[in-house]
N, C-alpha and C positions, 0 to 999 in steps of 0.2 A: 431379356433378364429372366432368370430363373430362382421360379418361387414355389415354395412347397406350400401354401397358402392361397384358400382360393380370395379373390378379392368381397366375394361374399362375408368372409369369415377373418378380416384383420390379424394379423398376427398381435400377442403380447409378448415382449422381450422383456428381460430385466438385465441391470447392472448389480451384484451385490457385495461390493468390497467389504474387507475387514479395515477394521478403523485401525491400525498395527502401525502404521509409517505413512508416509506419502506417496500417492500415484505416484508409479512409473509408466512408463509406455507402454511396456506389456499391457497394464492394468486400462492405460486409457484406450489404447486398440481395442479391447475388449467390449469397453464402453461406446465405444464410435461403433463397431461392427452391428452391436446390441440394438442401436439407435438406428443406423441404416435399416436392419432391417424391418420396425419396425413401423418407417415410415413407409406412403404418408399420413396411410388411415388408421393404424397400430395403435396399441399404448408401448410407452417405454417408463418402467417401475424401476426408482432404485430402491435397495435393499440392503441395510447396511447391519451387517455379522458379524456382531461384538458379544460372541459367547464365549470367546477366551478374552475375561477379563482381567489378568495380570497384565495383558500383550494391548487391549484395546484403551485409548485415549480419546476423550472429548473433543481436544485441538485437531487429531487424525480425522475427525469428521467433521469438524466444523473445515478446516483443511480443504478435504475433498469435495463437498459441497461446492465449496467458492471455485476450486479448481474446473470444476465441469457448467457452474453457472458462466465460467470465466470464455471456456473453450464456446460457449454458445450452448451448449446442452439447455439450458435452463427456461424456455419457452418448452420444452416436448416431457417434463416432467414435474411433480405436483409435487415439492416441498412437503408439504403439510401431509401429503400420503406414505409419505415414506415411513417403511417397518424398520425396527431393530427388534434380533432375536431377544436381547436380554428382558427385552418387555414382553415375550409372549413364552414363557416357560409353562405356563397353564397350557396352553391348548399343547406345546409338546407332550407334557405328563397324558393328558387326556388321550393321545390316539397311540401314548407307548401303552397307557393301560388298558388300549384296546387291544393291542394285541397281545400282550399277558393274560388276558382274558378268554382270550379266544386260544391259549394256547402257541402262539405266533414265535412269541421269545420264551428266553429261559432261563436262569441265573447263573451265571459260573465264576465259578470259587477257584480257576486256575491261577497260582500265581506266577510273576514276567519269568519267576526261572524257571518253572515248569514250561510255560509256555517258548522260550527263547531255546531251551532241548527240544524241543519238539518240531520248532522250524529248524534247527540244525539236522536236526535226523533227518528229515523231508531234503533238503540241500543235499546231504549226503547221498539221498537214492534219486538224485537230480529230479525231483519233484516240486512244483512252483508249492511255498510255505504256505500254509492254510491253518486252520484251526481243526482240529480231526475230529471232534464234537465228544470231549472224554467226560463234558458233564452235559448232551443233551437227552442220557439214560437215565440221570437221575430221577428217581422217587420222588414225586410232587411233596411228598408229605417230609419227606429227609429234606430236600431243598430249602422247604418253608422253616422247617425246624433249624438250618443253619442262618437261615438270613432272621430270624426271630434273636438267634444268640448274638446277633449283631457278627454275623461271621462278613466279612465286605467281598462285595461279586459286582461286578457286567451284567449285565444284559445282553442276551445273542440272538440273534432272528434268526430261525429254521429255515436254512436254506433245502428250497426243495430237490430231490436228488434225482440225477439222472434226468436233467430237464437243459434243458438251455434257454437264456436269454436273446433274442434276433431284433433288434432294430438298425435302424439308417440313418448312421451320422450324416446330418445336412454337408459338412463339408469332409467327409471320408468314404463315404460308400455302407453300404451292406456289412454289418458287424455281427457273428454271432460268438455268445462266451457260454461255454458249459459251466453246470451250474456246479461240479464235481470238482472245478477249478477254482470255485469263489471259497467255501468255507463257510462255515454260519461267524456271522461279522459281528462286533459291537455294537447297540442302539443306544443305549445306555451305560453313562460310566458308573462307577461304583460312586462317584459323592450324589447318583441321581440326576446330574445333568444330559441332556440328550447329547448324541454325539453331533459335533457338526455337520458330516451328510445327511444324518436324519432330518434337523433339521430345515436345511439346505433343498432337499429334497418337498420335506412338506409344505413349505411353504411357497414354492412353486407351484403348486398343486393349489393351493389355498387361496392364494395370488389370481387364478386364472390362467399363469405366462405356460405360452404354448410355443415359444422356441428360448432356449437356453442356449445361445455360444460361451464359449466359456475356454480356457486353455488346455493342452491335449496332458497335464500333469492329473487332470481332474477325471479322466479316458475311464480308470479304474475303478472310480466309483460308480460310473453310471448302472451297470448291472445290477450292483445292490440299488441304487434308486430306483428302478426299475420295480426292482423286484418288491421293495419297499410299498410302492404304491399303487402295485397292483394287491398283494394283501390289503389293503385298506380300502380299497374301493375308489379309486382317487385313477384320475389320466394322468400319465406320463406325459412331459412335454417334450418334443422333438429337441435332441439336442444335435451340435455342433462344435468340436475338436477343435481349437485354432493352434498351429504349428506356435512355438516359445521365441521369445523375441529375444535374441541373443545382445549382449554388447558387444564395443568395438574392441574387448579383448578374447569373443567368443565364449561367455558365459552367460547364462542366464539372467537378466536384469531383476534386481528384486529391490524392495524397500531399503533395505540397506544401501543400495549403489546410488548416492546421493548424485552423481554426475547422469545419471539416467532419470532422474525425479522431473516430474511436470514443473515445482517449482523452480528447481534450480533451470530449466529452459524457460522459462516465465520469467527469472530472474534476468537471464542472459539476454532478453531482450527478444526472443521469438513471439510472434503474431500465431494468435488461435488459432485463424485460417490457414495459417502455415503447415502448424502442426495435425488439423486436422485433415489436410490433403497429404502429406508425407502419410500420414500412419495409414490413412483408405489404402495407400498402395502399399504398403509394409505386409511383402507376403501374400498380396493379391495383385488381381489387373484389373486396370480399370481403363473403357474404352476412350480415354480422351488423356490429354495432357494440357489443358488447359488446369487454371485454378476457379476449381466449383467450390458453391457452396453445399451447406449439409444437406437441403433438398435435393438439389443437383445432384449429389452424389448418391444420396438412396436411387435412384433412377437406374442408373447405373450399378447396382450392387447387384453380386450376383453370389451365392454360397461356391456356385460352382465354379468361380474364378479365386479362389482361396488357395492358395499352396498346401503341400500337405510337410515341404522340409520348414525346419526351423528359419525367420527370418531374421538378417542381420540389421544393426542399429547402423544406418551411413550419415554422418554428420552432415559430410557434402550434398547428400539429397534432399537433407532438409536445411538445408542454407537454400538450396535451388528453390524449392518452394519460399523461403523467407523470401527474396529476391521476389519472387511471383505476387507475395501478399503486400512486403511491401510497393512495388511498383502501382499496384491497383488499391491502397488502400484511400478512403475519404481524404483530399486535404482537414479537413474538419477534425478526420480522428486526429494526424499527425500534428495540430496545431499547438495542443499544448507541451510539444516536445519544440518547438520554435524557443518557446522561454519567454521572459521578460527584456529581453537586448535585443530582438526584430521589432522594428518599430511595427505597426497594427497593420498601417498602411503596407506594408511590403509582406507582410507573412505569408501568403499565398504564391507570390512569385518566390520568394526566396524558398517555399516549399519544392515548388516545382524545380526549381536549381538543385536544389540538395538532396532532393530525393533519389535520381539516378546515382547518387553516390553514397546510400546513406544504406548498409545492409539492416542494422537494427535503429529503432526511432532514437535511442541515445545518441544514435550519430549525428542527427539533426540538430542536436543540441550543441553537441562537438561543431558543429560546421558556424552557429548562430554564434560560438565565444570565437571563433574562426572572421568570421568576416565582420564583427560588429565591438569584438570586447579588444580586451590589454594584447600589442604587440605579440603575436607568438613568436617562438623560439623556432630556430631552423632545422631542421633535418641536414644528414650530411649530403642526399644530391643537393636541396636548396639551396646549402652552401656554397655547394660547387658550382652548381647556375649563375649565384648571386657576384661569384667571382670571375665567370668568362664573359658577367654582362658588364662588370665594371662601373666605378663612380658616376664617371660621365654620364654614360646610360641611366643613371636613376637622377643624378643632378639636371639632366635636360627633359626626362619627364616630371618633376618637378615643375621644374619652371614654364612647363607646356600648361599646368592645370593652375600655376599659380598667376599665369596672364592671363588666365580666364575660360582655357580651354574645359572642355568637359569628357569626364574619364572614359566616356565608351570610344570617345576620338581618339585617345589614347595611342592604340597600336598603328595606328592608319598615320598619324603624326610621328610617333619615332620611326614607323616606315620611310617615309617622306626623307627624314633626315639620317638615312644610310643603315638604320637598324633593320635587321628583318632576321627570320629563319626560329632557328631552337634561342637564338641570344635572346630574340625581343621578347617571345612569348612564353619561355621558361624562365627568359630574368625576371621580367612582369607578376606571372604567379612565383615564384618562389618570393620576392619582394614582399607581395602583396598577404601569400597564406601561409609560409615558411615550408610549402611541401609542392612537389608537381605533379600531384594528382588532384582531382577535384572538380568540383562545376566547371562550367564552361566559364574562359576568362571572359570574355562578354556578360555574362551575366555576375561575375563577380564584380567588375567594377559600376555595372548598372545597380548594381545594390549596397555596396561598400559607400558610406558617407562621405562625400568630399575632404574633408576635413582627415577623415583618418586614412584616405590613402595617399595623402600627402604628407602627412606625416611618418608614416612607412617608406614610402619614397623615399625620402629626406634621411631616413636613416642608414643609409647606404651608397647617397649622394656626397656625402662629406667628406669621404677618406675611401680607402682598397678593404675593410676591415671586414 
């Protein structure tokens, strides 16, 4: 396993969503990657950036919370420590006025149409758009004298020239940006709010967290945080690029694509485990294909098994996983998905019956009104079964459990008496569940009440119907 961290020196990760919408997968990879790496001896801080408060909601974080205490996240991080930006605009104001002080930033009075010419003209001499610095000349005392008249300006940090930025994306390699290519950037918007990388940036720093994964959309800002906290005196933490997690239409999944949202697969009936083993391998490898848990899987994590192309969202691979979580999940968990119709004494077995058939725990529920509740209704093969086994055929097993026989004897006794093949044991279950999929008929009728597979029976022993 390959770690930029010595184990003397734990790494700190954070997760820091915006409270805007609900996890998507993108958003929860992120947090899983976060968490692997920062186990076992790590912290892992969430951090939640609600500085754009038109866009941010109370329920979006209350939301998110349950969603990651839901996945398991909720033992490896401390509720009660979690930041929001909107509560700490003080210490932002204090380290932007450190650098107005020192000279660092600068005001500018450009307005979008000045500026929106000026990256046109740049496009035109195919040059990447920057900001050319037309007011970092200004006269400190002219400056002061328009922002005194309430003239409205930014704030810009002096990008140093002719220099370059050099560090090593954990999961990309060896990156260097000239500094000739960045522009002096926003720290400051004109209502005086910090800009989100700033503070995005500082409080990483403030925080302690010394690996940042994070998505390769965010790639662009790193330079200026970079550059940000090294003015101020402050470590950079090691960051890491994660390729975008596309949907199954080939676009980027976002808050908006409700069909990608944690809750709507939480809704659908997916297991945490599920979902947290699908996403470990979403655009990584991981040495094993068993289903691990979150320990498990830090073990196994490695930066340098991270892809670097965008990964795609496969529904099928994470049914493969459900399949996996459910197979191996507690009878204990699955129990309250049995319902009130398994009687107490049988819940365990009739667990283990219906579990090999059951891809999400509503099925099990499905299966409980199946073998215990109101007659169901047939499917059209059950039909067609129920028709080549014929009256007779259900009229003489009738009469086989109404002289006393008992239901597991069932097929061994229409055997006996000339039935056998697809007739006996497709007419049986289709009789019995109205479909020819399902538990094993042995364990269906070791569990079905006497009484009601007799009366099932019976309803297709009177007539061809």
């Amino acid at each position: 396993m390959t770690r930029y961290h010595s184990p003397m020196n734990p790494p700190t990760t954070r997760f820091a969503p915006s409270p805007s919408g609900f996890l998507h997968l993108g958003n929860v990879r992120t947090a899983l990657f976060s968490l692997l790496a920062a186990l076992p001896a790590g912290r892992f801080l969430v951090r939640i950036e609600d500085t754009d408060q038109d866009r941010s909601g109370a329920q979006f974080e209350a939301a998110l919370l349950a969603d990651l205490a839901w996945l398991g996240f909720g033992p490896y991080f401390e509720k009660e420590a979690v930041w929001r930006q909107s509560e700490r605009t003080a210490i932002y104001d204090d380290y932007l006025d450190r650098l107005r002080h020192e000279d660092l930033i600068y005001p500018c009075f450009c307005s979008e149409t000045e500026l929106a010419q000026e990256r046109a003209a740049m496009r035109a001499r195919q040059e990447p758009p920057r900001y050319a610095g037309r007011c970092a000349a200004l006269a400190p005392a002219h400056a002061e004298a328009r922002l005194a008249a309430g003239e409205p300006a930014v704030w810009r940090f002096r990008v140093p020239a002719a220099d370059e930025v050099v560090f090593t994306d954990l999961v990309r390699g060896p990156q260097r940006i000239q500094t000739r290519l960045i522009g002096d950037f926003v720290v400051r918007r004109a209502n005086g709010a910090a800009v989100f990388f700033f503070a995005n940036a500082l409080d990483d720093a403030l925080a302690g967290v010394t690996v940042v994964l994070r998505g390769e959309d965010h790639l662009s800002n790193t330079a200026r945080q970079i550059l940000l906290l090294r003015a101020l005196g402050l470590a950079p933490p090691q960051y890491g690029h994660l390729p975008l997690v596309l949907n199954e239409s080939g676009t980027p999944l976002s808050k908006r694509d409700g069909a990608g949202s944690l809750a709507a697969l939480r809704e659908e009936g997916f297991l945490p485990l599920a979902i947290v083993n699908y996403l470990a391998r979403l655009g990584a490898t991981v040495d094993s294909d068993a289903l691990l848990s979150i320990p498990e899987l830090a073990q196994v994590f490695d930066y340098h098994r991270i892809g670097h192309a965008p990964a795609h969202f496969d529904r099928e691979q994470l049914r493969h996983w459900q399949r996996l979580a459910m197979a191996q999940a507690p009878l204990t968990s699955l129990r309250p998905w049995a319902g009130a119709r398994v009687p107490a004494v049988d819940i365990d077995r009739f667990l283990a019956a219906a579990r090999p058939n059951a891809l999400f725990p509503a099925d099990l529920a499905r299966w409980a009104d199946i073998l215990y509740g109101p007659d169901p209704a047939l499917d059209g093969p059950a039909q067609a079964a129920v028709a080549e086994a014929g009256h007779e055929f259900f009229a003489r097993a009738a009469a086989f459990l109404a002289a006393g026989g008992e239901a597991p004897e069932l097929p061994a006794a229409l055997k006996g008496a000339g039935y056998g093949g697809r007739r006996l044991f497709h007419g049986l279950r289709a009789g019995l569940t109205g479909c020819l999929s399902g538990p094993e008929l042995k364990d269906i009728l070791s569990l079905m009440p006497r009484a009601l597979v007799v009366r099932r029976l019976m309803r297709f022993g009177a007539n061809d119907a």
